[in-house]
C-alpha positions as CSV (number, residue, x, y, z in Angstrom):
1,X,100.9,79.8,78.7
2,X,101.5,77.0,76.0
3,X,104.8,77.1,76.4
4,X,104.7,76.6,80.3
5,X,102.7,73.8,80.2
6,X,104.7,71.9,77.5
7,X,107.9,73.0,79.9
8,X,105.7,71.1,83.0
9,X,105.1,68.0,80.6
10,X,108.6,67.8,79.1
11,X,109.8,68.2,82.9
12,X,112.1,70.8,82.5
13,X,110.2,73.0,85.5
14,X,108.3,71.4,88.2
15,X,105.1,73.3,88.2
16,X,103.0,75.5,85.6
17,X,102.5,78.8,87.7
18,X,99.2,79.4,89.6
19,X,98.2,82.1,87.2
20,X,98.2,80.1,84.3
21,X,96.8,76.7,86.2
22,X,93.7,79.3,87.1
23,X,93.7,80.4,83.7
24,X,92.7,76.9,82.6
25,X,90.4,76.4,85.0
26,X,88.2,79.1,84.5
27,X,88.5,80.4,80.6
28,X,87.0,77.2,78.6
29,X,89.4,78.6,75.4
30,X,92.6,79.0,77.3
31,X,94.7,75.8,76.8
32,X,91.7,73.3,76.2
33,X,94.1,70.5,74.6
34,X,95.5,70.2,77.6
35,X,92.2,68.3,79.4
36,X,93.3,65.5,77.6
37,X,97.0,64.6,77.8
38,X,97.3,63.0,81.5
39,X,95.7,61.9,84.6
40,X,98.7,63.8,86.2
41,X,98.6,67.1,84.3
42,X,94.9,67.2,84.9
43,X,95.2,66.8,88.4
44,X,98.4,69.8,88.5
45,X,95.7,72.1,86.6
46,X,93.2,71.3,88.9
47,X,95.6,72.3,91.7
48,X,95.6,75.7,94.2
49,X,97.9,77.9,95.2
50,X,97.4,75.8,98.6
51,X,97.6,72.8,97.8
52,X,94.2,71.8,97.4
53,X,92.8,69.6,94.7
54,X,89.3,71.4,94.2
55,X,86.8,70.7,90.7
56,X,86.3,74.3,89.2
57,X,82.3,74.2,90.3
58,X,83.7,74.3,93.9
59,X,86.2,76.8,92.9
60,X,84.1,79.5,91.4
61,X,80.6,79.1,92.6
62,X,80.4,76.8,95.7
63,X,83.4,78.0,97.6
64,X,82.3,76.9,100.9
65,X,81.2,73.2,99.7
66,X,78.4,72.9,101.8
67,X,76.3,70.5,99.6
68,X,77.5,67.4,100.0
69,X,76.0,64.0,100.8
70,X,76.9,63.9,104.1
71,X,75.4,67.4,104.8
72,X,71.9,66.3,103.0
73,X,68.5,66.2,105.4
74,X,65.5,65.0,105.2
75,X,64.1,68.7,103.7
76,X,67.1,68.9,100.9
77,X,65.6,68.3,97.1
78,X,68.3,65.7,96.6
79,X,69.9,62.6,98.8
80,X,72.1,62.3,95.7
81,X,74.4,65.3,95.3
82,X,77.1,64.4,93.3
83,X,79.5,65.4,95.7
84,X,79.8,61.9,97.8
85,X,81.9,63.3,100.2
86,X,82.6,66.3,102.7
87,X,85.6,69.5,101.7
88,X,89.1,68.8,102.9
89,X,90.8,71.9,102.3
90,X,93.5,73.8,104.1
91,X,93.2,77.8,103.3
92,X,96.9,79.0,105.0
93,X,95.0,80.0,107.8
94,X,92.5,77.7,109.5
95,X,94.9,74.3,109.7
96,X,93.6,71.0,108.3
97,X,90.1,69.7,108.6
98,X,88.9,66.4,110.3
99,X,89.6,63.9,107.7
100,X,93.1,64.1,106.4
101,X,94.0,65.5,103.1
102,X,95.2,62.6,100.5
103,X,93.9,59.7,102.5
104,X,90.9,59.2,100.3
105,X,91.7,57.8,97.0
106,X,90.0,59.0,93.9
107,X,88.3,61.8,96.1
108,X,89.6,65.6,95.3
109,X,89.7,67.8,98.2
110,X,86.5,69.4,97.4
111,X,84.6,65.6,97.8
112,X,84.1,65.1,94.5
113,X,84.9,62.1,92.3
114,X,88.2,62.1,90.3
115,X,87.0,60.9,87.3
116,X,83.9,63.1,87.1
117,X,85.7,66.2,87.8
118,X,88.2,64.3,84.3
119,X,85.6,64.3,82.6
120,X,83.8,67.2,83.1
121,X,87.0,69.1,82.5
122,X,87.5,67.2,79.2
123,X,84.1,67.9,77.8
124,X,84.3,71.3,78.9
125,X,87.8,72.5,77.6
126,X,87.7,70.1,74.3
127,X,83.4,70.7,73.1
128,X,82.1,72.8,70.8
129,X,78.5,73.3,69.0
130,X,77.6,74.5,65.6
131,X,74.5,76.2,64.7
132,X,72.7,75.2,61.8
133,X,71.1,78.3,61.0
134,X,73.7,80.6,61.9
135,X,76.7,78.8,61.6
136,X,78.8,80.0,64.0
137,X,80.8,78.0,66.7
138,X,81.2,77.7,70.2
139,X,82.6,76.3,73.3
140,X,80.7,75.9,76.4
141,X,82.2,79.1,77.9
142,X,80.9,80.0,81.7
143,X,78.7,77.3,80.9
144,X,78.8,74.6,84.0
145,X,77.3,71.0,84.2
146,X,76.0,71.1,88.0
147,X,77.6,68.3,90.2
148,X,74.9,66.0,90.3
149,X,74.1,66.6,86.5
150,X,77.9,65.9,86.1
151,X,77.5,62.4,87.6
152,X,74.6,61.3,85.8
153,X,76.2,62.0,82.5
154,X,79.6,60.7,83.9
155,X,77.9,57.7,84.4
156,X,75.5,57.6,80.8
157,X,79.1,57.6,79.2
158,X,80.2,55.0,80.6
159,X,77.7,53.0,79.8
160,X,77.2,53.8,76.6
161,X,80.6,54.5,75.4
162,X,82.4,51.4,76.8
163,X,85.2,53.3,77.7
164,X,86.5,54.1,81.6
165,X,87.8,58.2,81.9
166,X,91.5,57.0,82.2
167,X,90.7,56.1,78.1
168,X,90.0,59.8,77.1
169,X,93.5,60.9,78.1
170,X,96.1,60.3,75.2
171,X,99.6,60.7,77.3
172,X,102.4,60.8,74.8
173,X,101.0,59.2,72.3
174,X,99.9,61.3,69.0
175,X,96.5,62.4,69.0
176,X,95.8,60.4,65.8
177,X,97.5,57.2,67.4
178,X,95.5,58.0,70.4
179,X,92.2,58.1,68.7
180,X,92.9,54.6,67.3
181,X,93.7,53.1,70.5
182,X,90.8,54.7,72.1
183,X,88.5,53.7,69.5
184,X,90.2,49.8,69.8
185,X,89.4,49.7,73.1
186,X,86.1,50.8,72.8
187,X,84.9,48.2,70.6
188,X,86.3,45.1,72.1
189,X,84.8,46.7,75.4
190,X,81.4,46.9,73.5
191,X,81.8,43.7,71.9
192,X,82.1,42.1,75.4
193,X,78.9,43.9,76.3
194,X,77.5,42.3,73.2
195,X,78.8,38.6,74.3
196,X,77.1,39.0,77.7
197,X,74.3,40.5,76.6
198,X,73.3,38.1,74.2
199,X,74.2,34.9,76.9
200,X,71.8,36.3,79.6
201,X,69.6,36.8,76.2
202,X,70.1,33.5,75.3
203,X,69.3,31.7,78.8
204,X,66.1,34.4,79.5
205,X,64.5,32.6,76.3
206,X,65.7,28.6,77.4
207,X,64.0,29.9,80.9
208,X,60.6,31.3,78.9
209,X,60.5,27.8,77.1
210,X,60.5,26.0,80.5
211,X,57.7,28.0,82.2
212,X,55.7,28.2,78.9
């Protein structure tokens, strides 16, 4: 399986067969270095044997992909689903939705977000947690962050990290030059976060001076 995804990146075949993109999809310990190389090998792996670009919560446990923002009412738990838009999938049988496929940029055919779905998938092929007491180590397995879950933290990154998703991938870079250029870039992100932060800072105290 290694093998034909390192054939697919060094382009000497066109595609990495459906069994193996499903593989990846659904065994968190198949492949998992993979979730970080591309943007484009990402999107391949997240590809079916139709065509459609779907995250792998729609794919294995929201098939019809119901819940969606659109679809909310006034009764549903949540206006927020993390799923801002409706499915745009064609099956082989039924033909093409309403909205046509590809025309929404940075939307997946289920209606999820790109770079959630990119990170989700990273965190979920690449983490692992140690037990204190027991020792023993483990992936996140069947594991699933829910969609809306998977936004807020998406977002929480973010913000805390400094970093945009397209910074987690490494592309053909090695993985210990890629860490340093992440890391880079996260720091003169945060330091530009420090510099504004401390300005508005800065002219929130000249203001308390004036009213006080």
């Amino acid at each position: 399986m290694n093998r034909s995804i390192e054939d697919y990146l060094e382009g000497s075949t066109k595609t990495v067969p459906f069994k193996y993109r499903r593989a990846v999809r659904h065994l968190q310990e198949v492949s998992p270095w993979s979730a970080g190389i591309s943007e484009e090998l990402t999107m391949h792996l997240l590809t079916t044997k139709f065509g459609n670009t779907v995250c792998p919560q729609h794919g294995e446990r929201d098939k019809s992909g119901t819940l969606c923002d659109p679809n909310v009412t006034e009764e549903s738990p949540y206006q927020v689903t993390g799923t801002p838009y409706e499915r745009v999938v064609f099956n082989g049988k039924k033909g093409i939705p309403s909205v046509t496929k590809g025309e929404r940029n940075g939307v997946l055919d289920c209606g999820c977000m790109e770079e959630d779905v990119f990170l989700d998938f990273f965190w979920w092929k690449m983490g692992s947690l140690k037990s204190p007491s027991s020792g023993v180590r483990e992936g996140w397995k069947s594991q699933r962050l829910d969609h809306r879950a998977r936004a807020f933290m998406v977002r929480e990154w973010k913000f805390r990290t400094g970093l945009e998703v397209a910074d987690i991938f490494r592309h053909n870079y090695h993985p210990l030059e890629a860490n340093v250029i992440r890391l880079t870039t996260q720091i003169n992100n945060l330091r530009r976060s420090l510099d504004k932060a401390e300005m508005k800072w800065k002219e929130e105290q000249k203001l308390s001076k004036r009213l006080y």
